[in-house]
C-alpha positions as CSV (number, residue, x, y, z in Angstrom):
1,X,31.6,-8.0,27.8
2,X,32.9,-5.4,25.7
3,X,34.0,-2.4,27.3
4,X,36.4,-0.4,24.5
5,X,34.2,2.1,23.9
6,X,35.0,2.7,20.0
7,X,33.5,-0.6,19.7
8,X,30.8,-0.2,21.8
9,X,29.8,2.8,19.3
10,X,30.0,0.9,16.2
11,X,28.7,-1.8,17.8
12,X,25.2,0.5,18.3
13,X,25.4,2.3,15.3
14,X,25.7,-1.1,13.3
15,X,22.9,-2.9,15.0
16,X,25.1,-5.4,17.2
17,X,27.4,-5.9,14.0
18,X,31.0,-5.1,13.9
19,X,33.8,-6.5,10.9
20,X,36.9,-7.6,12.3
21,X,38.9,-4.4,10.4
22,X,36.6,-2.8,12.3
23,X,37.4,-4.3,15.7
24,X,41.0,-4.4,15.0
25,X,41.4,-0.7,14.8
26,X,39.8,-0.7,18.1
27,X,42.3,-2.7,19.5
28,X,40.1,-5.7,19.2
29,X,42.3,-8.9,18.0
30,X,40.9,-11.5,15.9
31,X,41.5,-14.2,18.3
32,X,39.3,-12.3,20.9
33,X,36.2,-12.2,18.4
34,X,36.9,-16.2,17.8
35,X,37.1,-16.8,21.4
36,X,33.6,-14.6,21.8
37,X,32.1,-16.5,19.3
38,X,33.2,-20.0,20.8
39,X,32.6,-18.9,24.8
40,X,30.1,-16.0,24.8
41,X,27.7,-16.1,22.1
42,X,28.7,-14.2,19.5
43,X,27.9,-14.8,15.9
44,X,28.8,-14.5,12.4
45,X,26.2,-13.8,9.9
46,X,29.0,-13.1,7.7
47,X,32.5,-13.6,6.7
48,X,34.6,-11.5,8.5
49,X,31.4,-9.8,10.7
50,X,30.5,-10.2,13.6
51,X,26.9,-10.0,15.6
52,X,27.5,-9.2,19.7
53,X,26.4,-11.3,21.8
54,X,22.3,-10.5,22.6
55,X,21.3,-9.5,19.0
56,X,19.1,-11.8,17.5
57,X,19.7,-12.8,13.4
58,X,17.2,-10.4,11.6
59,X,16.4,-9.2,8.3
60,X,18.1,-5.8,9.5
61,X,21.0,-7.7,10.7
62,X,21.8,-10.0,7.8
63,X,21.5,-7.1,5.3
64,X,23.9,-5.2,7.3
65,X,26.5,-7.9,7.6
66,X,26.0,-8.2,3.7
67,X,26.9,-4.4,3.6
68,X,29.7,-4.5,6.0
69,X,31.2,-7.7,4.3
70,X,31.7,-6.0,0.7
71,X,32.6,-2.7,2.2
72,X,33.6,0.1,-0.3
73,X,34.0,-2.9,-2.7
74,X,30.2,-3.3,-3.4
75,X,26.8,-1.9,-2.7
76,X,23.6,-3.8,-1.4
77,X,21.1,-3.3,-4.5
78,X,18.0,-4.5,-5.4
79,X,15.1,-5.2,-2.9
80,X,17.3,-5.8,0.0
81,X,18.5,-1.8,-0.9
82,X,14.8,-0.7,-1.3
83,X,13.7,-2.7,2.4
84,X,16.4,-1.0,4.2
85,X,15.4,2.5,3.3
86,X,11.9,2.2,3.2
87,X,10.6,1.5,-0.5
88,X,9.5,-1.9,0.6
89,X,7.8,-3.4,3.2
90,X,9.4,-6.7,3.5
91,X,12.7,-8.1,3.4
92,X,13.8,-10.1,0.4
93,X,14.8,-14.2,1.2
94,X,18.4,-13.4,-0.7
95,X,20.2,-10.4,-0.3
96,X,21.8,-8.8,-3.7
97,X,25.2,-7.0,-3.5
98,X,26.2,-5.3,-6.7
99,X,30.4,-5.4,-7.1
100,X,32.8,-5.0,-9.3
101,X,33.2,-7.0,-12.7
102,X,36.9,-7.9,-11.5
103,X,35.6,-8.1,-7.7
104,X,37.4,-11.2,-6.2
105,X,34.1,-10.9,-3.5
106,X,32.7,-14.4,-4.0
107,X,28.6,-14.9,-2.3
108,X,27.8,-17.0,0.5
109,X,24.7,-18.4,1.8
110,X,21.7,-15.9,1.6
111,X,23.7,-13.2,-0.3
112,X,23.8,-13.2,-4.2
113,X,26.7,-11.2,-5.8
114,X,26.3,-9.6,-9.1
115,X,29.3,-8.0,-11.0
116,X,28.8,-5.1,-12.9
117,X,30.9,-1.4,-12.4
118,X,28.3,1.1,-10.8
119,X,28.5,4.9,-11.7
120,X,29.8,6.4,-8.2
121,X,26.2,8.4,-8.8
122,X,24.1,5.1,-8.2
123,X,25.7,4.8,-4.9
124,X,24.9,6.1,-1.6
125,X,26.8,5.4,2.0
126,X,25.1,5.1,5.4
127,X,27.7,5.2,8.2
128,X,30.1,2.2,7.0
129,X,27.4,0.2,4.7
130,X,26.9,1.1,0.5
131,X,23.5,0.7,-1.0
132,X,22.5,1.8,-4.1
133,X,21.0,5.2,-4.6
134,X,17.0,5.6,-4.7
135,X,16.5,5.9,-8.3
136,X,18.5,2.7,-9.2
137,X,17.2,0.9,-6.3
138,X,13.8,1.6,-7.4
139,X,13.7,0.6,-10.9
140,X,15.8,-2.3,-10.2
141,X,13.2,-3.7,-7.4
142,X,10.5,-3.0,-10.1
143,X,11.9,-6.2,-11.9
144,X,12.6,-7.9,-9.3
145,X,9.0,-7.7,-6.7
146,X,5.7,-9.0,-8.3
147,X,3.6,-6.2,-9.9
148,X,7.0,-4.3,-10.5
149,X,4.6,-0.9,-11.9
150,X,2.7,-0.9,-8.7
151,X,5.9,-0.8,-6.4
152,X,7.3,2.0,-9.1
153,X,4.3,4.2,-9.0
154,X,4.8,4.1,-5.4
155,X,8.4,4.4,-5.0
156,X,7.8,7.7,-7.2
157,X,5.1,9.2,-5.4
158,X,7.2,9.0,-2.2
159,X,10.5,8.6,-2.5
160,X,12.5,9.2,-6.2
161,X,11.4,11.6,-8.8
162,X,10.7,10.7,-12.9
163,X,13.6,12.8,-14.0
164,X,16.5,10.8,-12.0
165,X,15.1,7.9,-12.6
166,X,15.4,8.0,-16.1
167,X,19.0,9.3,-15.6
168,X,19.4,6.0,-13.8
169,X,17.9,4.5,-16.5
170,X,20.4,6.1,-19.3
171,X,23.4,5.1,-16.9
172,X,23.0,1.5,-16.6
173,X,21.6,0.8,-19.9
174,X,23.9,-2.2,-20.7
175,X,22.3,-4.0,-17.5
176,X,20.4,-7.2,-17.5
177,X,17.1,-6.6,-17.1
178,X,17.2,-2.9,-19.0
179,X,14.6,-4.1,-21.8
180,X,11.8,-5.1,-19.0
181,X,13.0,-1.6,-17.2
182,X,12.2,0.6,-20.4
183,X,9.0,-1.0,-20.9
184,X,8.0,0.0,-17.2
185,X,10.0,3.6,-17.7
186,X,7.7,4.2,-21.1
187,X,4.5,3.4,-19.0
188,X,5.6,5.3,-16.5
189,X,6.2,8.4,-18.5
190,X,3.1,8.6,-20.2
191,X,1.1,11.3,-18.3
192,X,-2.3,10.8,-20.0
193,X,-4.6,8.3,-19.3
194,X,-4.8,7.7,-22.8
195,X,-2.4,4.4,-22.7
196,X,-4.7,2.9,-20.5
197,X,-8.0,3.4,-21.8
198,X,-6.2,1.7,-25.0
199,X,-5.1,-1.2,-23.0
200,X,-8.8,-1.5,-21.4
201,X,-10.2,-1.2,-25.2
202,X,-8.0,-3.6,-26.5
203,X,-9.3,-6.1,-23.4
204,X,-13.0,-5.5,-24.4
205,X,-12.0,-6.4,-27.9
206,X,-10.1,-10.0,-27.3
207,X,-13.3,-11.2,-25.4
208,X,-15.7,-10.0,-27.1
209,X,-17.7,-7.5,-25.4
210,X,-19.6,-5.2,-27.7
211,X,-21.7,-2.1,-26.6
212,X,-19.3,0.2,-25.3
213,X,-18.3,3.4,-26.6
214,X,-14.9,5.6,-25.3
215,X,-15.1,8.8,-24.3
216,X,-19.0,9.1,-24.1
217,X,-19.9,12.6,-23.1
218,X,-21.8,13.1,-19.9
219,X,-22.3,16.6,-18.4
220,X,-19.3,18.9,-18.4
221,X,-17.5,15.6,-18.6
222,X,-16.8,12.7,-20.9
223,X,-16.7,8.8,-19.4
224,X,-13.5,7.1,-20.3
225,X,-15.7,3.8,-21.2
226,X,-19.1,3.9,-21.2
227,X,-22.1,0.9,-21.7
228,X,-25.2,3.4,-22.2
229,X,-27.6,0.9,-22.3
230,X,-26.5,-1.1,-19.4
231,X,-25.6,2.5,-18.0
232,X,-22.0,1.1,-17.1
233,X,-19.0,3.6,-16.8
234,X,-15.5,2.0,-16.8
235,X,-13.0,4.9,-15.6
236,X,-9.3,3.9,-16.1
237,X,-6.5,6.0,-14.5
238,X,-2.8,5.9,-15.4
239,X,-0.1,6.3,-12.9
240,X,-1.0,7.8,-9.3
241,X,2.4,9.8,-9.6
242,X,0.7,12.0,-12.1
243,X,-2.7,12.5,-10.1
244,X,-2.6,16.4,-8.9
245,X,-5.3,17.4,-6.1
246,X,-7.4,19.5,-8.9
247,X,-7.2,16.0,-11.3
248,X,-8.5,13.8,-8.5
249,X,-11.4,16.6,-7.3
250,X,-12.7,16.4,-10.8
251,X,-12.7,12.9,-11.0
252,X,-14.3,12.3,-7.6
253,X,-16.8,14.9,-8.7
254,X,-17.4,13.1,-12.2
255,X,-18.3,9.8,-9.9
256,X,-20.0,11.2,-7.9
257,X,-22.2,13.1,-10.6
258,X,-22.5,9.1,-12.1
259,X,-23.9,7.5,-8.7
260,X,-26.5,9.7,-8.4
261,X,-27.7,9.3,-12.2
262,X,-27.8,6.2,-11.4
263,X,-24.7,5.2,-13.3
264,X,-22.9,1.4,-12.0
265,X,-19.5,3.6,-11.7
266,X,-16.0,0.9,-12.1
267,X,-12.6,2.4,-12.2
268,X,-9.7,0.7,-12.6
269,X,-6.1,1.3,-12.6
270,X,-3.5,0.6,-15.2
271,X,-1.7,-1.7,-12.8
272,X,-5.1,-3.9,-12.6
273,X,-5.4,-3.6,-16.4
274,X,-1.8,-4.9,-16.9
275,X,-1.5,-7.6,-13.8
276,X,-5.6,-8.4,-13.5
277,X,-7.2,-8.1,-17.0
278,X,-9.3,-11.2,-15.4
279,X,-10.6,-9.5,-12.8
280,X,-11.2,-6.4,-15.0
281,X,-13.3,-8.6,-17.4
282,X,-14.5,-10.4,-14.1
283,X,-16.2,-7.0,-12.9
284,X,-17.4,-5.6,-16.0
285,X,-19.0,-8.7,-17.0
286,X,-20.8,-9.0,-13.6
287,X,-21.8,-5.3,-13.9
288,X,-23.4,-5.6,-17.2
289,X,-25.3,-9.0,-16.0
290,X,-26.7,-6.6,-12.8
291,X,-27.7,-4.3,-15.0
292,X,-29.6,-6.9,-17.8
293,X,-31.7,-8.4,-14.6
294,X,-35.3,-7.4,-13.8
């Protein structure tokens, strides 16, 4: 049982983890957290840390102990850095820490060490642990999670803004994986819808479809795509970050001004455009046969 209650503190504050610099401040030896883990069922998830006794292995747990084990040496980056603080919604299998190119921190099972020197801006402590900072977490998980624009769009509407982001960006251009993050960045940036109506036109082109006409006007408003004979409107939005309450009113109100003229209404995203161009097809093609039966 531990009673020093130093320990006991970073012991609750550290979810049940504790490094043996840690303890030994404390007036915790090394031989006592050896003989804990050999008698009373301690744990090490990883070198040099230490899980109490009655705290179960867990995603929080074995990100922590990454964090703990590279200390002010290195910072937990990628997903892993986006689960703990709430960008994601699941843990990652393999926990990145980001250290220094001339870092003698070497990875062990479940942790994956990348060398590269981090601006002290792309870093960010909670309590004893380093993570990356939002904005570089964020584009960095967006190359690293399947549909990497659809976790960005999020990440920006809730937690990073466009502008730091980018400064992220500029700061780490040199970076592997910098090319794929520009693409996303330039998407990203693009406030009109007009990149993804091109990407839906050029879609409808490579198969084939004929019929359509962009920008067809309709009332007070124009339809991004429109089928008139088949009465088929294809609305294409860019990045949800950019959608402002009086955007979204009008666009519900177009929709709603389509239904009731009868109009098959399909709207689709720039992420579905760039990930599901099949389904897009899929749905437009099925609309257009509706509309051709009796």
């Amino acid at each position: 049982m531990v009673a020093n209650p130093g320990v006991l503190g970073l012991l609750e504050r550290q979810y049940g983890l504790i490094t043996a610099a840690q303890a030994a401040v404390h007036g915790l030896p090394g031989r006592t957290l050896r003989r804990r883990v050999a008698a009373e069922g301690w744990q090490r998830p990883a070198p040099r840390v230490f899980l109490a006794a009655g705290h179960p292995i867990t995603p929080r747990t074995e990100i922590g102990a990454a964090a703990l084990w590279a200390g002010d040496r290195g910072a937990v980056s990628g997903p892993a850095a986006a689960w703990w603080t709430g960008m994601l919604d699941r843990p990652p299998q393999v926990t990145e820490v980001t250290v220094p190119r001339r870092s003698g921190l070497r990875p062990y099972p479940g942790v994956r060490v990348r060398r590269r020197d981090l601006s002290p801006t792309d870093v960010v402590g909670i309590g004893y642990m380093r993570f990356t900072a939002g904005p570089l977490t964020a584009l960095e998980t967006a190359i690293a999670v399947p549909e990497g624009s659809v976790f960005l769009d999020r990440a920006l509407q809730r937690h990073v803004t466009f502008p730091t982001v980018y400064r992220a960006y500029c700061r780490n251009m040199g970076a592997d994986g910098a090319a794929r993050i520009g693409v996303l960045l330039t998407a990203a940036a693009n406030r009109a819808d007009s990149a993804a109506e091109r990407l839906l036109i050029a879609i409808l082109r490579a198969a084939g479809l004929t019929g359509w006409e962009r920008g067809r006007p309709f009332g007070p408003w124009t339809i991004d795509v429109a089928f008139p004979d088949a009465q088929v409107a294809v609305e294409v939005d860019g990045w949800a970050w950019h959608m402002d309450v009086d955007r979204f009113r009008a666009d519900r109100h177009k929709g709603n001004a389509l239904v009731r003229a009868r109009w098959d209404l399909l709207r689709f995203t720039w992420h579905d455009l760039t990930h599901r161009p099949d389904y897009v097809l899929g749905e437009i093609r099925a609309a257009l046969a509706a509309a051709a039966r009796p």
